[in-house]
C-alpha angles and dihedrals in degrees: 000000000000128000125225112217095261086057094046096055090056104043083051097047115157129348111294122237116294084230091057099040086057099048116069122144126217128210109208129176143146116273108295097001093130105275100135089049097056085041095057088048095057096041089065084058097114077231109045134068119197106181133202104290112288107199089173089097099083087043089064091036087057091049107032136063118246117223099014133096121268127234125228086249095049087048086066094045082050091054098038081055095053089038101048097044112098098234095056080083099060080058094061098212117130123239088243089058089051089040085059091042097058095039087097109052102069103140091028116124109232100272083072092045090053091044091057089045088053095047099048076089096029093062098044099048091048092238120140099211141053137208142178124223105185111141091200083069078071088100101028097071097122092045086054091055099058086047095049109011087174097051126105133235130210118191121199114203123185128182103281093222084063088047102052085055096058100043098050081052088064103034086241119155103359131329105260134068085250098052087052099040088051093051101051085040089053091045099040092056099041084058093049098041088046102036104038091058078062102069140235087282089058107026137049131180107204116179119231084223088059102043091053108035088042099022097160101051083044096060097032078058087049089050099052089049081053104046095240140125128247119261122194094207079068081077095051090055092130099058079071100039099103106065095028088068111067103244092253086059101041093087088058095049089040083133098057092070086077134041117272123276129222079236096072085071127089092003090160095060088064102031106033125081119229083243094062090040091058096048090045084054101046090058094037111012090109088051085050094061094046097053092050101258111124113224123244098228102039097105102017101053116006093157093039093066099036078058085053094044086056092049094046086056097044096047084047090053098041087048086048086038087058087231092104127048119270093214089172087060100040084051102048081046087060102049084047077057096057091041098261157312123263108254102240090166089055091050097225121139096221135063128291097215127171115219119199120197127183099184130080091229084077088061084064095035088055099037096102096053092030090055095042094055097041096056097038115028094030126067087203107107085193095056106087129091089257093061090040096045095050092044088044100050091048106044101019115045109137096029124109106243112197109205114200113196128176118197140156134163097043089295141084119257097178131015120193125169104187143159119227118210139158131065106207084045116018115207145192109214127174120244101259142135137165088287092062109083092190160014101319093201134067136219136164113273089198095070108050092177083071089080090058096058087042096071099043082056095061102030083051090072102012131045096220133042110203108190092179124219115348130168092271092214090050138094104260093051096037086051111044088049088050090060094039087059090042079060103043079241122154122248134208115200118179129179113244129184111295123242125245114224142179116201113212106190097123124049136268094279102061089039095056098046082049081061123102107264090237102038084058085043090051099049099042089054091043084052088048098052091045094055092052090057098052149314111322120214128190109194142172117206100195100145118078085240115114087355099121089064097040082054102064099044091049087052085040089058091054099064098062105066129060102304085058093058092048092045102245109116123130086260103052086071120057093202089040077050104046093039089060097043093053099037096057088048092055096048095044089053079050091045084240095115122107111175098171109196132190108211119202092192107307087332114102107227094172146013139174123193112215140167105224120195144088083061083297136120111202111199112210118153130012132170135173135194109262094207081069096038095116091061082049096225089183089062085052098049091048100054086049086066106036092053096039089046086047101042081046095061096212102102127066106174129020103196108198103194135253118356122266126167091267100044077060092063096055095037126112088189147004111236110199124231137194147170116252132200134172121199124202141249104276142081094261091054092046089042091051094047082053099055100036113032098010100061096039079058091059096039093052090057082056100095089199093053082047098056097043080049088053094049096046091053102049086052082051086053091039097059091041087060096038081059096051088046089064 
């Protein structure tokens, strides 16, 4: 049921208890482990709400600082991540009503934020307590705890032989017994290594055999973690199933409109062939163990399943080796083939398809659900068609550009203009160059399996898959990795210039006093001095109106300082010029221009050339007058926007590129980059990751081989700045 505003104001009411607000509880669990049956048990505790799965809380942990107060700026980015994820429909709240619930916690750091989000139903349900039943939380324990210190965790464990069954039935989580025994093993010991260090007062194992064959006595257990009483409504969940499970997920869940049965239960001794038992053991036996299961063949046949452990091992080198059939790969092909397979995983009732165009007329075709993806679900701001057109048409010209696009459900889920080449190795690459301070590709941060599918696409025609730089802590990087190693796939990780960042949350006042004593000295003096010699003018030119002619002072200035004596300046290049004039138009006509401008009089002293939305600044090119440079008109012109950005409230981070001694000055933080490739299943692909990134792996342990690096690298320096000196 959805809440109008007014509702909304009063379910929510006054600020709840700060000992309630910091203690939530979470239900995690593998994939069909039983979560949404022990959900669907404490949401009938006169006290407790469980609502449908978020998700959306390791989005705003990606993108949000923990611990810290929020910015206004940083609140809306909140809300655009829980609105735009899929499952925030299944909670049937509008975005108005989150929007409302979220009007008071402005200063709040991001636990109260959650916390909002989780009593909109709370409230309205007059219930006291909230918790959070998402599987795929499973693995983000310890990420959980820094957010909440004081929440709970329940962990559901159910005989992994039951859950593989389950999950192949689906489709869920690969399509072997060893796909599916690796995943519950992965997920299992993350909990326990994660959830045991915590404690019995903040972590509890219940077992789904339990809690079915002696339900009442299992959830007595869970009340008492909790602090909670027992409620005998807890035993009568499934007379309210059914509209408790939003109708796309009801066929999954077609066993929770009854009790449970002793048959639900040790599936896999009836269903499951020794075979498949074997193979299950040999990836997870040892998880098994931990997690109190005993295996099937630990007394009968030791040596029978070390041999299929071998087996297992051998069969994974000689796929990856190219000299065995990669029949995951060939399938997934197939259905590619056929335009797709329904995600059942993903839980959504339409078609995953992959689209591939070759013609710069799909760049237009594409541009409305491309850009909608890319400025609402993707935290890239170089990422959109009008970024990839303009790149495209200026240093590319001639070049064929493939953009992949999934999309189901009348919207983009990926978005990835790339250029193929090699023949020996074939190869997907991005569209970047030094001028692209980013990921140049979007894809929906809500829906982290996309990744996933992403890699089998492109593996499927290329043997590598090379993302370019990313931010190596954030989700993009962390994800797609994460995929590759689901895969037993290589990756190839290389350091990139870090990226200088301030951080604005917080208003002008706090920035300026983070600043360095002498670079706010400097800048205040050099403010001073300006203002004594004229009329000084701080200016944004954001509106398409008057830009041509800003443009080219701004490129005009340029020229005079030292990139115009080495030769380096944007008009010194006719694609570098083209790319930024086109570039600015498009995003004026989008509202995501920021040309901020220092006027001395009519003469332009300073200028810095920025893309401004998401709750971002992206700095990409500046310039000052050199016959002003000892009043250090660029540090003025800095501190106008910085405090004009942080007093506004919009903005929540200004990147300013790769870092250089002076962005290191201004910066709040260091963000590191790196290059990322991921090279596919076959002998040439390991052969070439060998040859390429492995051994630059072995030669970099070599001190000799360091220090002639290091060298080499201090003459390259030498001779940069030798350059600049003249």
């Amino acid at each position: 049921m959805s809440l109008d505003v007014p509702d909304a104001a009063r379910a929510l009411g006054a600020s709840p208890p700060a000992a309630e607000a910091a203690d939530p509880f979470f239900v995690v669990g593998t994939d069909r482990s039983g979560t949404t049956l022990l959900r669907l048990m404490l949401n009938e505790h006169p006290r407790l709400h469980v609502p449908p799965e978020s998700g959306f809380v390791s989005g705003l942990m990606d993108a949000l600082p923990v611990g810290a107060p929020l910015s206004p700026a940083q609140l809306r980015l909140a809300g655009e991540i829980v609105a735009g994820h899929w499952r925030w429909k299944d909670w049937e709240v509008s975005e108005e009503v989150l929007k409302e619930a979220l009007a008071d916690a402005s200063g709040g750091d991001l636990a109260a934020v959650v916390d909002r989000v989780f009593r909109i139903g709370t409230r309205q349900r007059g219930k006291q307590r909230w918790g959070d039943k998402t599987p795929i939380y499973v693995e983000e324990i310890d990420r959980l705890h820094r957010l909440f210190p004081r929440a709970k965790f329940l962990h559901l464990i159910r005989d992994g032989r039951d859950v593989g069954l389950s999950l192949r039935a689906l489709g869920w989580r690969g399509r072997t017994v060893l796909d599916v025994a690796r995943y519950w093993s992965r997920s299992v010991e993350a909990a326990l290594a994660a959830g045991r260090p915590l404690g019995p007062g903040l972590y509890c194992e219940l077992r789904y055999e339990d809690l079915v064959l002696d339900t009442e006595e299992t959830l007595r257990r869970a009340c008492a973690f909790l602090g909670e009483a027992f409620d005998g409504r807890m035993l009568r969940f499934h007379e309210s199933a059914p509209r408790e499970i939003a109708a796309w997920e009801r066929p999954i869940h077609a066993k929770l409109v009854r009790p449970p049965a002793p048959s639900d239960v040790g599936r896999w001794r009836r269903e499951m062939s020794r075979t498949a038992v074997a193979l299950f053991e040999a990836v997870a036996g040892p998880t098994l163990e931990a997690a109190g299961y005993a295996p099937h063949f630990r007394r009968s046949a030791p040596l029978q399943r070390g041999a299929v452990r071998a087996a297992v091992a051998a069969a994974g080198g000689l796929r990856r080796a190219g000299l065995m059939p990669d029949w995951r790969g060939i399938a997934g092909r197939r259905r590619g083939a056929r335009g797709g397979a329904e995600d059942s995983r993903a839980g959504r009732p339409f078609m995953w398809r992959w689209e591939v165009g070759a013609a710069r007329a799909d760049l237009d075709r594409h541009a409305s659900a491309w850009n909608a993806l890319a400025h609402s679900r993707s935290s890239s701001l170089f990422s959109d068609a009008a970024w990839i057109r303009a790149f495209a048409d200026a240093f590319l010209p001639r070049e064929r550009i493939f953009l992949h696009v999934l999309a189901g459900g009348g919207r983009a889920a990926a978005v990835l203009p790339l250029r193929k080449a090699g023949r020996l190795l074939p190869s997907w690459s991005v569209l970047a160059n030094h001028h692209t301070p980013g990921p140049p590709f979007a894809v929906d941060e809500g829906a982290p399996e996309v990744y996933g599918r992403i890699l089998d696409h492109l593996l499927g025609s290329a043997r590598v898959a090379d993302f370019g730089a990313l931010p190596s802590g954030g989700a993009p990087c962390r994800r797609l990795i994460a995929a590759a190693r689901e895969r037993r796939l290589l990756c190839a990780l290389k350091g990139a210039s870090a990226e200088a960042v301030v951080d604005l949350g917080g208003g002008w006042a706090r920035l300026r006093g983070a600043l360095p004593p002498s670079l706010r000295k400097n800048a205040e003096a050099g403010e001073r001095k300006l203002t004594a010699l004229g009329a000084l003018a701080f200016d944004v030119v954001e509106r398409p109106r008057d830009l041509h002619r800003v443009l080219e002072e701004c490129f005009h200035l340029e020229t005079l300082g030292w990139k115009g004596r080495t030769g380096t300046p944007i008009r010194s290049s006719p694609a570098a010029l083209r790319f930024y004039t086109d570039l600015a138009h498009a995003a004026a006509a989008q509202s995501r221009l920021a040309l901020y401008t220092l006027r001395l009089g009519p003469r332009l002293v300073a200028f810095e050339y920025c893309l401004r939305a998401q709750g971002r600044i992206a700095l990409l090119k500046i310039s000052y007058d050199p016959e002003f440079a000892r009043h250090s008109p660029g540090h003025v012109l800095r501190c106008r926007i910085l405090q004009r950005e942080s007093e506004r409230g919009e903005i929540a981070v200004y990147s300013m590129g790769p870092e250089s001694p002076w962005k290191v000055r201004w910066a709040t933080r260091i963000e590191p980059m790196a290059r990322l490739r991921v090279y596919g299943p076959g002998l040439v692909s390991t052969a070439a990751f060998a040859a390429g990134p492995g051994l630059r792996t072995l030669l970099g342990r070599s001190a000799l081989l360091r220090a002639l690096a290091r060298r080499r690298r201090e003459a390259r320096e030498a001779r940069r700045r030798d350059r600049k000196g003249r």
